[in-house]
N, CA, C and O of each residue as an XYZ file, in Angstrom:
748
protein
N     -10.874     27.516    -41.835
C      -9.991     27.806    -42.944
C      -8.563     27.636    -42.471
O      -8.181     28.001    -41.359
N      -7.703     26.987    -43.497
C      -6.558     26.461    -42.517
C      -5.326     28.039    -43.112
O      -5.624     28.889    -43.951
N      -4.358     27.966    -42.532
C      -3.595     28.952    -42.864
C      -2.229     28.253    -43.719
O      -1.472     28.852    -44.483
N      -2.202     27.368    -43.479
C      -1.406     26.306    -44.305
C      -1.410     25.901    -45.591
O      -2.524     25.460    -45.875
N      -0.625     25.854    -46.524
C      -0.742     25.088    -47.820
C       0.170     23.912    -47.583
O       1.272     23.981    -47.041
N      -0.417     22.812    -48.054
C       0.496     21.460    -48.325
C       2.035     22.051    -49.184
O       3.154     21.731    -48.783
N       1.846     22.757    -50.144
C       3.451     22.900    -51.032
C       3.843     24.237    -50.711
O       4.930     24.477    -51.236
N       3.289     25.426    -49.910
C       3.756     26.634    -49.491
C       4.254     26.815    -47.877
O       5.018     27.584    -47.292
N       3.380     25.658    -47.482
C       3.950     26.442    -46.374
C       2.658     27.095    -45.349
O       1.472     26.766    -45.323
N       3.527     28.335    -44.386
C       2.667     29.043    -43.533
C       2.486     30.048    -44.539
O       3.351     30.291    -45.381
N       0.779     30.960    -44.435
C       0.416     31.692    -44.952
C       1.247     32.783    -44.980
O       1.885     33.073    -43.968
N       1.369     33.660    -46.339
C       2.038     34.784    -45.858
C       1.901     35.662    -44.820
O       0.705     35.889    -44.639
N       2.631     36.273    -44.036
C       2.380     37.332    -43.084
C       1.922     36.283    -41.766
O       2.411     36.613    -40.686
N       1.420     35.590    -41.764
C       1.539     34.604    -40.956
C       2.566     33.501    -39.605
O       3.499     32.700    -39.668
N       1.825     33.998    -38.671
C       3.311     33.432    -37.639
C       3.426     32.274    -37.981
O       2.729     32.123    -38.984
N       4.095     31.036    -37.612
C       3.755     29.729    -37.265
C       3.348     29.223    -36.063
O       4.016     29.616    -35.107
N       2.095     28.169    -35.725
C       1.573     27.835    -35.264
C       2.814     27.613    -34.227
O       3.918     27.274    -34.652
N       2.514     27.866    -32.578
C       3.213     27.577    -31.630
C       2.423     26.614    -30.351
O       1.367     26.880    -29.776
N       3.252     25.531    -30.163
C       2.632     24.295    -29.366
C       2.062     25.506    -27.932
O       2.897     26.243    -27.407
N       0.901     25.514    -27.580
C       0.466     26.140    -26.579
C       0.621     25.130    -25.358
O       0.552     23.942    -25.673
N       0.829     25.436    -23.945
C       1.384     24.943    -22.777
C      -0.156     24.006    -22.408
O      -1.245     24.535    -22.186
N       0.054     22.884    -22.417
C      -0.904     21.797    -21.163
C      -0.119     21.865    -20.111
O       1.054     22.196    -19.934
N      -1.428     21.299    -19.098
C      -1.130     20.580    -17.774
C      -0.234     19.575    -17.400
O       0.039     19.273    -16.238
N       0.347     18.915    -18.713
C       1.431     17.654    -18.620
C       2.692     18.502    -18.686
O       3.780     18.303    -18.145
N       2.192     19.737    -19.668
C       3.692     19.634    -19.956
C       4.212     19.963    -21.165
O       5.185     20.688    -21.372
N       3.428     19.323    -22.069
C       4.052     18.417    -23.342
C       2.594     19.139    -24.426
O       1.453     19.432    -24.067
N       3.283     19.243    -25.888
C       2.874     19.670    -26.558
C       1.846     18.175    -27.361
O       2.090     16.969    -27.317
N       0.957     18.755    -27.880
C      -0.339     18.069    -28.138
C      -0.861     18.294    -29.688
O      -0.547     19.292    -30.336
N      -1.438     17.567    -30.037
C      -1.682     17.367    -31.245
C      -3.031     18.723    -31.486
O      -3.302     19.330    -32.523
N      -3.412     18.801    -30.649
C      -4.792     20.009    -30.448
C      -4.317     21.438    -30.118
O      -4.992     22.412    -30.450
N      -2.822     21.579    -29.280
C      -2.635     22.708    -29.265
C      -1.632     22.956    -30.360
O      -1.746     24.020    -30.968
N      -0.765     22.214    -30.667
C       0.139     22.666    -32.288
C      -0.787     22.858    -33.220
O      -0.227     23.417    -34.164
N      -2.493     22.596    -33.567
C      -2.840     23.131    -34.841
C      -3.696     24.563    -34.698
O      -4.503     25.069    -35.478
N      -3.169     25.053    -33.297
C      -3.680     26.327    -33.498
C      -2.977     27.419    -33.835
O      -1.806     27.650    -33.532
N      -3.766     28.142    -34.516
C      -3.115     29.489    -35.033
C      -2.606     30.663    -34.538
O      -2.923     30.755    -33.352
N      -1.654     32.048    -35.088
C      -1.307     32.695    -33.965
C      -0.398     32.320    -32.503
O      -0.153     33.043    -31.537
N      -0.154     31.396    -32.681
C       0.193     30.892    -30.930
C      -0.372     30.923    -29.795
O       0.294     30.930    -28.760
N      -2.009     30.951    -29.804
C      -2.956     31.137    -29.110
C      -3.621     29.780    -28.985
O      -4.604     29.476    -29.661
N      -3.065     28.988    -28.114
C      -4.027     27.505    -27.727
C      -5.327     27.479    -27.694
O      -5.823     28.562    -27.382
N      -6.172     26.500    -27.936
C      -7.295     26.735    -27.617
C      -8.018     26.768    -26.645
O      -7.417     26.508    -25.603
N      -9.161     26.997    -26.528
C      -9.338     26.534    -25.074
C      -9.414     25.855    -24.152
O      -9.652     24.710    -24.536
N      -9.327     25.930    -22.845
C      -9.205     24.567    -22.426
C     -10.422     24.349    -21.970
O     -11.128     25.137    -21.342
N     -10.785     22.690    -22.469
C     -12.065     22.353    -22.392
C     -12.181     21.181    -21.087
O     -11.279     20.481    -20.627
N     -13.567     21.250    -20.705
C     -13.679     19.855    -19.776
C     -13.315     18.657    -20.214
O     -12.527     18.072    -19.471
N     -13.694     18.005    -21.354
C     -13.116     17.395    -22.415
C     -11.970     17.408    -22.410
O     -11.616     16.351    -22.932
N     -10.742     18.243    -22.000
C      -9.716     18.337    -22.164
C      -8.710     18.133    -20.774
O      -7.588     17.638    -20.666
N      -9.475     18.636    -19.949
C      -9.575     19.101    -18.236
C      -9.588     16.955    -17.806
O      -8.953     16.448    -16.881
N     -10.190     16.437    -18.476
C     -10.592     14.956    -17.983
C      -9.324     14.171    -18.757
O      -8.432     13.637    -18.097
N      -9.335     14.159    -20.009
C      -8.188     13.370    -20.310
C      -7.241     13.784    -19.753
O      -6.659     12.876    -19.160
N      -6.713     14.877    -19.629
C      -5.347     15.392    -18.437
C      -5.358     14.641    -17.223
O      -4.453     13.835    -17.007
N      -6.426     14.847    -16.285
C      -6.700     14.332    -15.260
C      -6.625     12.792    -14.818
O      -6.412     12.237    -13.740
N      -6.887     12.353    -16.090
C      -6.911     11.017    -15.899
C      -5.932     10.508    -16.354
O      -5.842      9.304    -16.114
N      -4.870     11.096    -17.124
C      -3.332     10.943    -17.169
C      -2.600     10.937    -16.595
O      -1.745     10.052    -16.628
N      -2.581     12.318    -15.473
C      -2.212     12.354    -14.381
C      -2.133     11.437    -13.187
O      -1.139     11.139    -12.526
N      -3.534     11.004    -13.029
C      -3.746      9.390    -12.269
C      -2.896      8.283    -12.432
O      -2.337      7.513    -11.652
N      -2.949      8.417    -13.734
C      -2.413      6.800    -14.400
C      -0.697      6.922    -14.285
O      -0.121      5.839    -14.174
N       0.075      8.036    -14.301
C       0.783      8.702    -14.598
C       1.381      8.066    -12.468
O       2.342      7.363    -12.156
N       0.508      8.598    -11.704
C       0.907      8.635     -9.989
C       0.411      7.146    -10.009
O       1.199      6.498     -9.320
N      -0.207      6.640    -10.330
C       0.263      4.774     -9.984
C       1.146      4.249    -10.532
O       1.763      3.456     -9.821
N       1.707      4.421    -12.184
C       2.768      4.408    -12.117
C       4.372      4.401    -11.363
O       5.315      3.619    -11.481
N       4.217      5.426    -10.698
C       4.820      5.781     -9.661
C       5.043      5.021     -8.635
O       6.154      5.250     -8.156
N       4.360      4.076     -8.002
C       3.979      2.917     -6.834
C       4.753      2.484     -6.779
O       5.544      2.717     -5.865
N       5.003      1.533     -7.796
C       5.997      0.345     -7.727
C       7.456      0.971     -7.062
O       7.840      0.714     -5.921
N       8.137      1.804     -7.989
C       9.475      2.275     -7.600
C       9.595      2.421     -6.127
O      10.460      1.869     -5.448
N       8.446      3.390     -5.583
C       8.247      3.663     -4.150
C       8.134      2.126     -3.029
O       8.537      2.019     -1.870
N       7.535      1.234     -3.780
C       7.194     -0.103     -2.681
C       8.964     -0.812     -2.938
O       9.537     -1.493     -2.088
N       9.604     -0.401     -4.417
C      11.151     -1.169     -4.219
C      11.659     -0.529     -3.270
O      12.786     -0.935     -2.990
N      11.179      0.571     -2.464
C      12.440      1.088     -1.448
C      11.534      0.532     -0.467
O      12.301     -0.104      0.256
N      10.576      0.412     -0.086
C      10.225     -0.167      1.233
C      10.997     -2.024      1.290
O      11.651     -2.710      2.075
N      10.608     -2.100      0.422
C      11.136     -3.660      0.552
C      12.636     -3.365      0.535
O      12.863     -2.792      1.600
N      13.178     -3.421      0.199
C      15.055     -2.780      0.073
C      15.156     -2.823      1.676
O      15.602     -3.721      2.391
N      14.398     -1.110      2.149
C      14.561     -1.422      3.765
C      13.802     -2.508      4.469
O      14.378     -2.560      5.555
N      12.934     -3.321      4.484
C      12.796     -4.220      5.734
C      13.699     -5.414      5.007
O      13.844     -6.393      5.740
N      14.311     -5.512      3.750
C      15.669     -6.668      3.789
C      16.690     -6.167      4.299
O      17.415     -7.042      4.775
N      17.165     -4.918      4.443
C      18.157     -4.799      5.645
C      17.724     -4.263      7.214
O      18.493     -3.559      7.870
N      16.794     -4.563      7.565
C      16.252     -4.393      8.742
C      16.064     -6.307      9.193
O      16.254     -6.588     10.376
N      15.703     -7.472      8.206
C      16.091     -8.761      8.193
C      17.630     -8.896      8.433
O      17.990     -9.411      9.491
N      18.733     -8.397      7.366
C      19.622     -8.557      7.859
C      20.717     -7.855      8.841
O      21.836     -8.185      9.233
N      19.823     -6.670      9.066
C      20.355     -6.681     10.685
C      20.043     -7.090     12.013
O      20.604     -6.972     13.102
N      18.769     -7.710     11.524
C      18.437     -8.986     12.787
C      19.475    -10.061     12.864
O      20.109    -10.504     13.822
N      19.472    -10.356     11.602
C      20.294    -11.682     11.372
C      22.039    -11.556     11.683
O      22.750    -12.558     11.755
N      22.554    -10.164     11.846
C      24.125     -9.982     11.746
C      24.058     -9.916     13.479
O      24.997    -10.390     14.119
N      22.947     -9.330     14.142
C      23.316     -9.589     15.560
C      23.750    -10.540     16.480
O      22.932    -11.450     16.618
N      25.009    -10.667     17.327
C      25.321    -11.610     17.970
C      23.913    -12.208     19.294
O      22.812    -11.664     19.385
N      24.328    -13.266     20.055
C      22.965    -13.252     20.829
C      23.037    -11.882     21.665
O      23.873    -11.188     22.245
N      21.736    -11.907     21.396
C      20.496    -10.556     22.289
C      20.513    -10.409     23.732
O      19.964    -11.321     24.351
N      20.960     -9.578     24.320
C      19.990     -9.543     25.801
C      18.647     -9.346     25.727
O      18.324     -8.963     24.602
N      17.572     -9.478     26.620
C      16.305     -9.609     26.467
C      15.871     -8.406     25.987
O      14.988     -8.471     25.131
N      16.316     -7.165     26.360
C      15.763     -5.783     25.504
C      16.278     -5.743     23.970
O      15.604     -5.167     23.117
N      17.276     -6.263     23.715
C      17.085     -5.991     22.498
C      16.483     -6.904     21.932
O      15.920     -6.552     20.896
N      16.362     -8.139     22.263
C      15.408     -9.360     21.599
C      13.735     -8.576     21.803
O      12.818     -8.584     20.981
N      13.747     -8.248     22.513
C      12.281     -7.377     21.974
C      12.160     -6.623     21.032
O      11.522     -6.611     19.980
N      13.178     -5.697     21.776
C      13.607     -4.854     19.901
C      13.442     -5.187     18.721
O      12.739     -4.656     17.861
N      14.364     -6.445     18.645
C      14.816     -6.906     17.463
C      13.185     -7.496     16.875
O      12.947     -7.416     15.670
N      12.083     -8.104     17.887
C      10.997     -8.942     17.558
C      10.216     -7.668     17.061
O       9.661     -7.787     15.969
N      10.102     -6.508     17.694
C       9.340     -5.515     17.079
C       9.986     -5.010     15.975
O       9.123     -4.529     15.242
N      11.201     -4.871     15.447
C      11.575     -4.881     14.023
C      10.995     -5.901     13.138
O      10.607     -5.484     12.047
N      10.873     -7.014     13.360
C      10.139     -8.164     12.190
C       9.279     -7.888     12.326
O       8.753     -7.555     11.264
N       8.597     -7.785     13.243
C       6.919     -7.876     13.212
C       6.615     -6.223     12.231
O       5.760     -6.069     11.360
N       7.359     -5.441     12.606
C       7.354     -4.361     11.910
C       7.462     -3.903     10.146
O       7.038     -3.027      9.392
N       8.371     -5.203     10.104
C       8.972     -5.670      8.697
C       8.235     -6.119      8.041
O       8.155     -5.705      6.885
N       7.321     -7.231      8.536
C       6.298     -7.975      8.369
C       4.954     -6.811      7.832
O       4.509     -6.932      6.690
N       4.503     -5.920      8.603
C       3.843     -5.393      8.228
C       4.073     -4.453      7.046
O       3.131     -3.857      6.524
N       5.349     -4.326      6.625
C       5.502     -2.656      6.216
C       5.510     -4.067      4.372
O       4.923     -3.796      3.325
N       6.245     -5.229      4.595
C       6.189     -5.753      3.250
C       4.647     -6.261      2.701
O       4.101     -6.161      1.602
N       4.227     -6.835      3.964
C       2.791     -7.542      3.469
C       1.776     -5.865      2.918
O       0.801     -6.007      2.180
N       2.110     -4.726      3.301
C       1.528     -3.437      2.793
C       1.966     -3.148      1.847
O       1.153     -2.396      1.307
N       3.063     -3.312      1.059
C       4.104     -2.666      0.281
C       3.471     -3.610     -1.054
O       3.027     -3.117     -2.091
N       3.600     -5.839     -0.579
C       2.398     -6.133     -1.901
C       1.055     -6.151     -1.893
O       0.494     -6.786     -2.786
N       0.502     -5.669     -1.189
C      -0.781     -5.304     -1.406
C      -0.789     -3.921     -2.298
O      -1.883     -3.831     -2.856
N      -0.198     -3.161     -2.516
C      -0.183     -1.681     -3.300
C       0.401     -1.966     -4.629
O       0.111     -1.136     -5.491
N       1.211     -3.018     -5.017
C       1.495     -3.752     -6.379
C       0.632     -4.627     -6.648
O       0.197     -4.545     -7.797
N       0.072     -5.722     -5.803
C      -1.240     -6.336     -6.430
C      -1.532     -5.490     -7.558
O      -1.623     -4.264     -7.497
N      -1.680     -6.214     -8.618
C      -3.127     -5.839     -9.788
C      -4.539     -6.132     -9.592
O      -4.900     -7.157     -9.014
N      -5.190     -5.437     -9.961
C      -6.454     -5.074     -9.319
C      -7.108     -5.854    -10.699
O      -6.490     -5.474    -11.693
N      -7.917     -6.596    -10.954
C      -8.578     -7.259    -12.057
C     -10.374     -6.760    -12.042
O     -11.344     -7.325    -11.537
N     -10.265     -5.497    -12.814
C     -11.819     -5.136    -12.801
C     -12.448     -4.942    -14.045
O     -12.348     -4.096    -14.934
N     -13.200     -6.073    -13.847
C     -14.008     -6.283    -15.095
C     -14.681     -4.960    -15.270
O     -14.558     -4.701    -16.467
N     -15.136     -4.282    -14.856
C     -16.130     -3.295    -14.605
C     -15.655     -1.760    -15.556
O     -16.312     -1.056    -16.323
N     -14.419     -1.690    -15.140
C     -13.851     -0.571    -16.212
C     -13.980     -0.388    -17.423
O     -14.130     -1.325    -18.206
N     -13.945      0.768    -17.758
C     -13.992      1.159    -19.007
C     -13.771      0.709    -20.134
O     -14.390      0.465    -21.169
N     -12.046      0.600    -19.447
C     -11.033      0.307    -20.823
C     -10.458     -0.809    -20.411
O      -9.616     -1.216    -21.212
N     -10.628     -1.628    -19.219
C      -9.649     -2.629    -18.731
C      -9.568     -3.834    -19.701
O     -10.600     -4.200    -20.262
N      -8.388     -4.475    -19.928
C      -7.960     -5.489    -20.909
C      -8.687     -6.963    -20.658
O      -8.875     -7.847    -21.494
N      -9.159     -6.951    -18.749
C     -10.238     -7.871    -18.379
C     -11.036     -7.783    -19.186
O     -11.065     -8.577    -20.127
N     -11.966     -6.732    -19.040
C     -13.625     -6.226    -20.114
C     -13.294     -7.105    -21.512
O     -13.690     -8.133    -22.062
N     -12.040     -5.739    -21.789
C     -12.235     -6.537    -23.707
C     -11.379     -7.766    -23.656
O     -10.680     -7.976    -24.647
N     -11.326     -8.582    -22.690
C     -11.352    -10.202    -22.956
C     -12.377    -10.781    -23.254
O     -12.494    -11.644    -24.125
N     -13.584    -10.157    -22.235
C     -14.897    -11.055    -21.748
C     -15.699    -10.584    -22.788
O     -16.398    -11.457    -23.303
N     -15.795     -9.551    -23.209
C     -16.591     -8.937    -24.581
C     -16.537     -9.660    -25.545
O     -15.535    -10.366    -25.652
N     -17.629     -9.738    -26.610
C     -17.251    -10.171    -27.750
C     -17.042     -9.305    -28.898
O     -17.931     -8.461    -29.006
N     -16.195     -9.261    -29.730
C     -15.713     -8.557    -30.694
C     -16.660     -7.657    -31.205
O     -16.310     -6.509    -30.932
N     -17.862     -7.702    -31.921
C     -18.945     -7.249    -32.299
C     -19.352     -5.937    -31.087
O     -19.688     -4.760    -31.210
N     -19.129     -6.801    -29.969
C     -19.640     -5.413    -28.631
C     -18.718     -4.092    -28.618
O     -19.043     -2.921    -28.425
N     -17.495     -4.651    -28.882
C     -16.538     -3.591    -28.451
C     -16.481     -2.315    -28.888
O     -15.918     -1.398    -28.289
N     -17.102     -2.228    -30.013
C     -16.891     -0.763    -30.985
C     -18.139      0.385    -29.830
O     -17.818      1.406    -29.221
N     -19.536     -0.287    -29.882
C     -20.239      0.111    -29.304
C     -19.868      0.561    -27.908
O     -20.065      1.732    -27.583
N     -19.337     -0.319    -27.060
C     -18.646     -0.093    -25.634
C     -18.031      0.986    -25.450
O     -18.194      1.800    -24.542
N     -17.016      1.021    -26.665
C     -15.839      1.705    -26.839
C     -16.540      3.696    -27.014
O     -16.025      4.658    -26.445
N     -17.616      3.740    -27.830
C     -18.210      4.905    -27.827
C     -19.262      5.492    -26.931
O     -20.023      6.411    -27.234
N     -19.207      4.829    -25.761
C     -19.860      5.406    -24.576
C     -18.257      5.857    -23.718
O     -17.162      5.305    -23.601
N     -18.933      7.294    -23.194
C     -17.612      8.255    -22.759
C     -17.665      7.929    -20.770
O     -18.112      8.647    -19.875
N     -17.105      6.774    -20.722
C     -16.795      6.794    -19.478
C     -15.825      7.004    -18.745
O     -15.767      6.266    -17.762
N     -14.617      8.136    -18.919
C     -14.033      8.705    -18.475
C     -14.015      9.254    -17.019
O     -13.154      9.147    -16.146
N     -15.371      9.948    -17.019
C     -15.440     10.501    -15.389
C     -15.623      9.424    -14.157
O     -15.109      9.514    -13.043
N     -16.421      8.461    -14.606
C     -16.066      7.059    -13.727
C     -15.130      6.678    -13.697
O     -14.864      6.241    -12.577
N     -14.181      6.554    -14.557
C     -12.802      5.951    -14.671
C     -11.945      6.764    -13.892
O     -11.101      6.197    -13.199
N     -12.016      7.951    -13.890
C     -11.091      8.784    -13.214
C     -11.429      8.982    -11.684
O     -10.604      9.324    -10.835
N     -13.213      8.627    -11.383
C     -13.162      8.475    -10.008
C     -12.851      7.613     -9.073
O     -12.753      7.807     -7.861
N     -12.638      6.275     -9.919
C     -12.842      5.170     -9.453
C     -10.928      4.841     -9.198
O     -10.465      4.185     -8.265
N     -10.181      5.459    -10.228
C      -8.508      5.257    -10.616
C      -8.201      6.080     -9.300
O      -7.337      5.493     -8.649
N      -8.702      7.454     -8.590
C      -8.554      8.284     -8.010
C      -8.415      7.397     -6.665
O      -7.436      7.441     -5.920
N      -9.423      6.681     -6.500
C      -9.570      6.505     -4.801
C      -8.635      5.139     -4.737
O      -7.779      5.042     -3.858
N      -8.852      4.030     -5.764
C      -7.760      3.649     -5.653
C      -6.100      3.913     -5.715
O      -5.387      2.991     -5.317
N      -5.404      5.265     -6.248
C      -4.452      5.477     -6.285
C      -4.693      6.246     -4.431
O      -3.749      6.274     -3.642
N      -5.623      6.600     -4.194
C      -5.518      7.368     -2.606
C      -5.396      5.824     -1.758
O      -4.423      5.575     -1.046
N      -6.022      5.292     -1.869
C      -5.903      4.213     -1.286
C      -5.013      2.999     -0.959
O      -4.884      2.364      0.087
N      -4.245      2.823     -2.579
C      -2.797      2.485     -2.274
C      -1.783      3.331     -2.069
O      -0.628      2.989     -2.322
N      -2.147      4.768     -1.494
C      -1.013      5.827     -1.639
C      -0.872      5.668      0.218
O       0.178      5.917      0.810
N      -1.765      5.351      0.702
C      -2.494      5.727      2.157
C      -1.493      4.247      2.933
O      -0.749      4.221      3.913
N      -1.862      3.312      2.091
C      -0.891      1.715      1.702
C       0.376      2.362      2.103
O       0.791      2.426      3.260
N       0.898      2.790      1.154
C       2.285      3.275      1.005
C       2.903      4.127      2.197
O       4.085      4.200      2.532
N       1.936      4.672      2.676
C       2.268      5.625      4.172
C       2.216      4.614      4.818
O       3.370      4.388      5.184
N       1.655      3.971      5.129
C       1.931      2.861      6.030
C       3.095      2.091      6.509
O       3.777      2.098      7.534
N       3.080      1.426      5.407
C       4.329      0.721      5.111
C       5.460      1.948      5.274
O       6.082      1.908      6.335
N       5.609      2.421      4.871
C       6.917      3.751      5.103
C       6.899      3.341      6.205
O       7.397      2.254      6.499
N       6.359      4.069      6.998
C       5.941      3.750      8.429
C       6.470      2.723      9.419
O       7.069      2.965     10.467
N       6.169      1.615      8.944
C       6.245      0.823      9.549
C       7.862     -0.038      9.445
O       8.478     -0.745     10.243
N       8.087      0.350      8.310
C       9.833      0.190      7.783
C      10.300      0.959      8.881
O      10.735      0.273      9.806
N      10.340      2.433      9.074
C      10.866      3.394      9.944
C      10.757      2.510     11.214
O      11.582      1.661     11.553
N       9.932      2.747     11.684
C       9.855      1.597     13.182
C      10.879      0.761     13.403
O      11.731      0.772     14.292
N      10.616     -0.331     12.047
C      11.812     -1.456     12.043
C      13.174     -1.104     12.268
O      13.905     -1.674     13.079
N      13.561      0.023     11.397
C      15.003      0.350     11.218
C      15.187      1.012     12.854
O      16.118      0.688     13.590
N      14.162      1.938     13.213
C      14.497      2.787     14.355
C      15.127      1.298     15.603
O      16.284      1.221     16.015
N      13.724      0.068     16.039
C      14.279     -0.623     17.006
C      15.500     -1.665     16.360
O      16.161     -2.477     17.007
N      15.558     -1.471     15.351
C      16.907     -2.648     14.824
C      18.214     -2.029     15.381
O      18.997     -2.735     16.017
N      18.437     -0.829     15.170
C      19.181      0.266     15.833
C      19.419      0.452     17.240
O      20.500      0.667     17.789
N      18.316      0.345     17.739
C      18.496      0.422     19.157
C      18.645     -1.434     19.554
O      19.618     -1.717     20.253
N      17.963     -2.303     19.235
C      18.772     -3.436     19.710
C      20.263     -3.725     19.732
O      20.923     -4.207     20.653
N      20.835     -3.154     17.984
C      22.218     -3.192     18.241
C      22.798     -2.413     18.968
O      23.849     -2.968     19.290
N      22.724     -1.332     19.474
C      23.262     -0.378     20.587
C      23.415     -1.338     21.514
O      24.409     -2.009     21.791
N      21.921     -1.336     22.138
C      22.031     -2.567     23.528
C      22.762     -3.321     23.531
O      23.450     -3.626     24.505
N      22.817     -4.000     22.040
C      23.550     -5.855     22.187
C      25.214     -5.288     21.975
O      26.023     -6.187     22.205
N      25.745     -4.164     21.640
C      26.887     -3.746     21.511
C      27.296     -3.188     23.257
O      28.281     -3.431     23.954
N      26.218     -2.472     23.489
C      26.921     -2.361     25.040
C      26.875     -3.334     26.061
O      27.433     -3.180     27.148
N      26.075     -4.566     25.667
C      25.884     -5.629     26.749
C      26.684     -6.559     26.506
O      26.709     -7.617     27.135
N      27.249     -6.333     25.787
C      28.808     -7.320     25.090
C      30.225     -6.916     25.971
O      31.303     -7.435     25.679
């Protein structure tokens, strides 16, 4: 029974419905139509679409994080490149900065790669290869909890990527640093 009239309004004596708090954050079409200001409950059903928002929500996230790795090994390139000639320690230096560079970028696009999996749920691959007629049917099998396990290990997996590469940027910058010391005091 709703407490609402289309031309009155909230019932008399009646609070108005107050958006009850999710896990995002953000008010929801399921918790504004409850009454009292008492959300409903929170359901597994409810517990999974969050969850899997959340996911989608931290890969999102990737890209911005791989523009700062790349940012640093192009100035870890061009502080190879601004050095006058090397004495032999810092030319090592300087070689374990690229090689370092090398690794931290070739990690950095591997974690932006797009991943093309036919296999998903909802992926825009699938409903290419589908035919129109299939999709409705597809569409009403609830594969959510696969989706969210499968989004999971890949976001751990390019997150694990991403430590890496950090990583390996740090290295770069640390011996780029110390070559120029050297090549500044051997001058």
């Amino acid at each position: 029974m709703s407490t609402t009239s289309a031309t009155t309004g909230p019932a008399a004596g009646q609070p108005p419905a107050v958006p009850g708090p999710t896990p995002g954050g953000s008010a929801t079409a399921e918790t504004v139509t409850c009454t009292g200001g008492t959300p409903p409950a929170y359901t597994a059903d409810r517990g999974l679409t969050d969850e899997l928002q959340a996911v989608t929500e931290e890969m999102k996230r990737l890209e911005p994080k791989v523009s700062i790795v790349l940012t640093f090994a192009t100035a870890v390139i061009a502080g190879v490149a601004l050095l006058p000639k090397m004495p032999v320690t810092a030319l090592v230096l300087a070689s374990v900065a690229m090689t370092a560079t090398l690794i931290s970028t070739a990690l950095a696009m591997v974690v932006v790669t797009p991943r093309l999996d036919r296999s998903r749920a909802s992926s825009f691959t699938r409903w290419a290869k589908t035919p129109p007629e299939e999709i409705p049917a597809a569409l009403a099998v609830d594969q959510r909890t696969q989706r969210l396990h499968k989004l999971s290990k890949l976001c751990e997996w390019k997150m694990n990527l991403l430590i890496w590469a950090n990583v390996a940027v740090f290295v770069a910058i640390v011996a780029v640093g110390l070559a120029a010391i050297i090549t500044q005091f051997a001058a």
